[in-house]
C-alpha positions as CSV (number, residue, x, y, z in Angstrom):
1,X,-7.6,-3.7,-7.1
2,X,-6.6,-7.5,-5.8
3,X,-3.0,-7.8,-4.9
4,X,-1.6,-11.0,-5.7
5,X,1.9,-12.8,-4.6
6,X,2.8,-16.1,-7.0
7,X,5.9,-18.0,-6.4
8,X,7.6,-19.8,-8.9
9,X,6.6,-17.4,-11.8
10,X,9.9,-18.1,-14.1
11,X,7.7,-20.4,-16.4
12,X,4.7,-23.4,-16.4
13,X,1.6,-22.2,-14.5
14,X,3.5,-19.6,-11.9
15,X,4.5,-17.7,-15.2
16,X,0.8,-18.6,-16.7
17,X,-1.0,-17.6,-13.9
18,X,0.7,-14.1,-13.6
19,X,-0.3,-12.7,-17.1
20,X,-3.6,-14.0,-16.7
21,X,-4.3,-12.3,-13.0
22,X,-2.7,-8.8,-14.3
23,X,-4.7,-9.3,-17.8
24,X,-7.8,-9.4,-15.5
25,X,-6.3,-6.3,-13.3
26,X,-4.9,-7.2,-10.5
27,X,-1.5,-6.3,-9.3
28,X,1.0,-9.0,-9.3
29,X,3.7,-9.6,-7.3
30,X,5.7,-12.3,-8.9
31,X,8.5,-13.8,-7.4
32,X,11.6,-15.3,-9.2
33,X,14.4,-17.3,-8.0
34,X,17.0,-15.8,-10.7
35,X,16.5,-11.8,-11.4
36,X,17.0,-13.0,-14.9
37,X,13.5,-14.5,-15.1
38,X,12.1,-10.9,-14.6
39,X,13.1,-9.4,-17.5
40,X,9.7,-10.5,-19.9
41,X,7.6,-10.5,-17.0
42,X,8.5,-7.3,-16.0
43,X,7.4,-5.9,-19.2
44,X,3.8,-6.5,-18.4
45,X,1.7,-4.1,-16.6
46,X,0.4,-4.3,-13.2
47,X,3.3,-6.7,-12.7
48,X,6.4,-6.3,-10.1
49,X,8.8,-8.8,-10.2
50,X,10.8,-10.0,-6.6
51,X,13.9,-11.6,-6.3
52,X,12.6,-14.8,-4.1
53,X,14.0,-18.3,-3.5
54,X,11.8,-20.2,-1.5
55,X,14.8,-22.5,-0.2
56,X,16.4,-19.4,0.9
57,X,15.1,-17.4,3.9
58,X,17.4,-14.6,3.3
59,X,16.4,-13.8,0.1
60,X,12.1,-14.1,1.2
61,X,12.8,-12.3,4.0
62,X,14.5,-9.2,1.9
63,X,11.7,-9.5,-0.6
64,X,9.5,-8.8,2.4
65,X,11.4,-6.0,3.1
66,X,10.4,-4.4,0.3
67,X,6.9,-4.8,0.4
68,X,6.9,-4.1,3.7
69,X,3.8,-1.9,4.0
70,X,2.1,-3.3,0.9
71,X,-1.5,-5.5,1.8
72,X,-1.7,-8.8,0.1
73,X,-4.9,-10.5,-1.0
74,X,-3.5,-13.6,-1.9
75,X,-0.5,-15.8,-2.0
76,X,-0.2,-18.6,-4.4
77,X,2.3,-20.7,-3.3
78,X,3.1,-22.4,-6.7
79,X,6.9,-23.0,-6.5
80,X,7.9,-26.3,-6.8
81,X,9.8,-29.4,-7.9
82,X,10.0,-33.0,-8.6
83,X,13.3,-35.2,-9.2
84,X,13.9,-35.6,-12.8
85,X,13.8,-39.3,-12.7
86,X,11.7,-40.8,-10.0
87,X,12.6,-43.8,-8.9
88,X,10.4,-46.9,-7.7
89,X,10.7,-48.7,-4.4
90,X,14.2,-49.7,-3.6
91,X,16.0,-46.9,-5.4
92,X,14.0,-44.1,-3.3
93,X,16.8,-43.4,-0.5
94,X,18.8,-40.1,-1.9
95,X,18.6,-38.7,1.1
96,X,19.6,-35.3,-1.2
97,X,17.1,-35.5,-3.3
98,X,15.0,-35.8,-0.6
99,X,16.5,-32.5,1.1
100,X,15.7,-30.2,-1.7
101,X,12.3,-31.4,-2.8
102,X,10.9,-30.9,0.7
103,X,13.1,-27.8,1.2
104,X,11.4,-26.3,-1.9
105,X,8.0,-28.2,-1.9
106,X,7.1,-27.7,2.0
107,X,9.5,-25.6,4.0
108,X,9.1,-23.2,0.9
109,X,5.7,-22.5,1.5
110,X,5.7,-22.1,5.0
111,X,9.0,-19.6,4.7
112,X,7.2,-17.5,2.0
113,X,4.1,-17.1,4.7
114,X,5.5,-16.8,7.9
115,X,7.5,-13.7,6.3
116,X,4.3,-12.3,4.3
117,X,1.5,-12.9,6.9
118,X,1.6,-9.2,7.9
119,X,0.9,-8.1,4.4
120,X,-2.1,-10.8,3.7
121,X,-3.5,-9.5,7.2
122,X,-3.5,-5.9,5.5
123,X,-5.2,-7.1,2.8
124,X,-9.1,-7.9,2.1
125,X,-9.6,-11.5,0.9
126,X,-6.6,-12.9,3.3
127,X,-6.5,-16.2,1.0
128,X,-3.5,-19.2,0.9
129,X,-3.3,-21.3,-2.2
130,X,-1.1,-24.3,-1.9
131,X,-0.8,-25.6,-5.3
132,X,-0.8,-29.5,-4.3
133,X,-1.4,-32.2,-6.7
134,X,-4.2,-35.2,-6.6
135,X,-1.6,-38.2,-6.0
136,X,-1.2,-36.6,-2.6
137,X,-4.4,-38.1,-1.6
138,X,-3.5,-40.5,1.1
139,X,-6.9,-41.9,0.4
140,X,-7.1,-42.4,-3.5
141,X,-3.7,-44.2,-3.0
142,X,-4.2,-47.3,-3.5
143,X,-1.2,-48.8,-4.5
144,X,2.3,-47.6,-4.6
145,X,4.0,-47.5,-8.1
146,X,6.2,-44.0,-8.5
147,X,6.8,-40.5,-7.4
148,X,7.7,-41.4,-4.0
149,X,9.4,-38.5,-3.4
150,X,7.3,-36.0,-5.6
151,X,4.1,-37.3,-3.6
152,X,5.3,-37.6,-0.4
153,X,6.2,-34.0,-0.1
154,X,2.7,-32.4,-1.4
155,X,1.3,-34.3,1.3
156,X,3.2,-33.4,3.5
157,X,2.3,-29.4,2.0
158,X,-1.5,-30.4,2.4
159,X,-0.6,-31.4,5.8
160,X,0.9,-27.9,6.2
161,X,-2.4,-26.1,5.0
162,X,-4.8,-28.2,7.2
163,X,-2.4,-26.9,10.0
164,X,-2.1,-23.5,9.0
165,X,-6.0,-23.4,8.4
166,X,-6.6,-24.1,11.8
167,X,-4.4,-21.5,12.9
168,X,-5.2,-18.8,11.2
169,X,-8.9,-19.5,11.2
170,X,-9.3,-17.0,13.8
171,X,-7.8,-14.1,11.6
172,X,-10.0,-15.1,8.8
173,X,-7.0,-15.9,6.7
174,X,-8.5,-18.9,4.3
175,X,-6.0,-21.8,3.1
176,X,-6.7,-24.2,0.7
177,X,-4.9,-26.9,-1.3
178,X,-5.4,-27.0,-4.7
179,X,-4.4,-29.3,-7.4
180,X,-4.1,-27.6,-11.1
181,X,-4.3,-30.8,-13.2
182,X,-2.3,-33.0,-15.2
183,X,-0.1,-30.0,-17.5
184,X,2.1,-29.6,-20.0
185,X,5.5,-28.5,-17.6
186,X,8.7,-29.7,-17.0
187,X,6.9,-31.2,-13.9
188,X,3.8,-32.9,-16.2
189,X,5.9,-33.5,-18.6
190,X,5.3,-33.9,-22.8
191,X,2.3,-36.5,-22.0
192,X,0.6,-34.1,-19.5
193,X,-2.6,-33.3,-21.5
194,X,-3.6,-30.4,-19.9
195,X,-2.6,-27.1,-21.5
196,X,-0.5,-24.4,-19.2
197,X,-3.1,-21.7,-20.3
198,X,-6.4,-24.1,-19.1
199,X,-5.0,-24.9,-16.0
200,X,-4.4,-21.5,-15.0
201,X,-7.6,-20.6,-16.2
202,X,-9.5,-23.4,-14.5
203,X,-7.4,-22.9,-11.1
204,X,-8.5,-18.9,-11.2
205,X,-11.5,-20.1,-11.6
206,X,-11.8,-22.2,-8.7
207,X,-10.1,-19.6,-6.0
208,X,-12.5,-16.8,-7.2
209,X,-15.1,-19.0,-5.6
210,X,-13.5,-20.2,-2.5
211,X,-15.0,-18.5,0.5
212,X,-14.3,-18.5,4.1
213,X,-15.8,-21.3,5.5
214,X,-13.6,-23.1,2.9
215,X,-10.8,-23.4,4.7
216,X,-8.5,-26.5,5.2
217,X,-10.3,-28.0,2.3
218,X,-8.5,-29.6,-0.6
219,X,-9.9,-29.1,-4.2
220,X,-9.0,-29.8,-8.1
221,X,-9.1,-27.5,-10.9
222,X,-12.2,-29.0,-12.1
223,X,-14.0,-27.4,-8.5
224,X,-14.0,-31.1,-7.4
225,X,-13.2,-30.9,-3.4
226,X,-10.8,-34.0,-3.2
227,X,-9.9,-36.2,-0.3
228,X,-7.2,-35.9,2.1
């Protein structure tokens, strides 16, 4: 049975992707910032819920801890977030703002594998997931407009996988950036018209093909490999 890590699981497609990976049987680990989160997914089987905040290397590490001899098949690193209002050129220098999105957006997902890289070693598919997003393209940006800050840091993440693909190409550990469409989330926002439960779908769809000589590539829900 596959063994699965999600960050971000609290709600949107980290929450989405969790019952739909333990309704097809695998075991989930799924890790929350607030214990409180836990509670309804909890209740689901083949689920076990982890105390985890990415922007916290205490609190990954001790989650570690406890799954200390437990073999991971995949880590999705799905946590993530984007400024509530984001700004346009020439009211983009909160140097704050900036912090946490890249604390939570980049640093995250290289915290939550340097500490789990033993287990995905244990396990049998040894596969990454960065969830990215398409405006991250350095090449289908064309123009500038918004999201400065959201964009610049999943770059920066697809960056990190091209990186961590190299490295760990040797140990047969696959990473891949993924982009899970336009959704309905408090990221997407209420004009987003993908539903939560089709992107998951669609992005579960797309890593159950994925295959070793995959790695460092950057694809879209759709299957579509996209441009760096």
């Amino acid at each position: 049975m596959k063994n699965v890590l999600i960050t971000g699981t609290s709600h949107g497609i980290g929450e989405e992707l969790v019952k739909q990976y333990a309704q097809e049987g695998c075991n989930v680990i799924a890790g929350v910032r607030d214990e409180k989160d836990a509670q309804e997914l909890s209740k689901i089987s083949h689920v076990k819920c982890v105390q985890m905040d990415v922007c916290d290397t205490q609190s990954i590490q001790k989650a570690a801890e406890q799954l200390k001899d437990q073999p991971i098949d995949m880590i999705i690193n799905n946590a993530a977030i984007k400024p509530k209002d984001e700004k346009e050129l020439g009211q983009t220098e909160n140097s704050e703002e900036w912090e946490d999105v890249f604390a939570t957006n980049v640093m995250g997902p290289l915290r939550v594998v340097n500490a789990f890289l033993p287990n995905l070693k244990k396990g049998s598919e040894k596969c990454i997931v960065n969830m990215s997003d398409d405006i991250a393209s350095l090449e289908k940006t064309q123009g500038g407009g918004h999201a400065y800050l959201y964009r610049a840091s999943k770059a920066a993440l697809n960056s990190l996988t091209r990186s961590l693909a190299g490295d760990l190409k040797n140990s047969e550990v696959t990473v891949v950036s993924l982009h899970p469409g336009w959704v309905k989330t408090e990221i997407g926002g209420e004009k987003a018209p993908m539903k939560v439960q089709d992107s998951a779908k669609s992005v579960r769809q797309v890593v159950s093909k994925i295959k070793k000589e995959d790695t460092g590539k950057f694809y879209s829900f759709s299957g579509e490999e996209l441009p760096w």
